[in-house]
C-alpha positions in Angstrom: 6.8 -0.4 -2.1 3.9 -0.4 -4.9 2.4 3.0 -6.0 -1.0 3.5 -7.3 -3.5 6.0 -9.0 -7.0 6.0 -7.9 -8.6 9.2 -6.5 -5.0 10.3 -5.6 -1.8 8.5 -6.0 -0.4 7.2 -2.9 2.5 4.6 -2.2 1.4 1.3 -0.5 4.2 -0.8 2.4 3.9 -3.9 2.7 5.8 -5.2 5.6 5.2 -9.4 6.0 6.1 -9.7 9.6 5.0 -13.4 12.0 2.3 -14.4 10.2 0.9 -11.2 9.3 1.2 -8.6 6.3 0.8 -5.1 7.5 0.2 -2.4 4.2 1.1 1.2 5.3 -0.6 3.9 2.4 1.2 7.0 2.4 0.0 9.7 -0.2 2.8 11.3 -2.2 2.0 14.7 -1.5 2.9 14.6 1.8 5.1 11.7 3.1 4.3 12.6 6.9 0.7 11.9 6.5 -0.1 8.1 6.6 -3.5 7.6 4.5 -4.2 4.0 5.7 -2.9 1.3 7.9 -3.7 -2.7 7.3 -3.2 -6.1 8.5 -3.8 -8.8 6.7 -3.0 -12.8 7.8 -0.9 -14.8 5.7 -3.8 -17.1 4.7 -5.7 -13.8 3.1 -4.3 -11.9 0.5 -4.6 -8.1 0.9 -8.3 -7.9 -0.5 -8.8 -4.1 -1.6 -8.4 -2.8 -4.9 -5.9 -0.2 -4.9 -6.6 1.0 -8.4 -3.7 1.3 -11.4 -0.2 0.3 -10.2 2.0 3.0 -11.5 5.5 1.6 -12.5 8.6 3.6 -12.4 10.5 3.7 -15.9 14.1 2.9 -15.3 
């Protein structure tokens, strides 16, 4: 789970299933809405730019 702040901030999945990754992008304001679905191969890394990772202070 990665979250970032572009336009909006939204929380990227990344699921590495076979020999595919699949990025799920759910925006925080409403976690029933999913913003963008992805599937990348192995070989590729995920190529968008998903703007500034926010990190979580522990």
């Amino acid at each position: 789970m990665h979250s970032y702040s572009e336009r909006i901030i939204y929380t990227i999945y990344r699921y590495s299933v076979d020999d595919c990754i699949y990025e799920f992008g759910i925006p925080d304001e409403n976690s029933d809405t999913i913003y963008n679905i992805d599937i990348y191969l192995l070989s590729q890394a995920p190529i968008y730019e998903y703007g500034e990772e926010i990190l979580e202070a522990n």
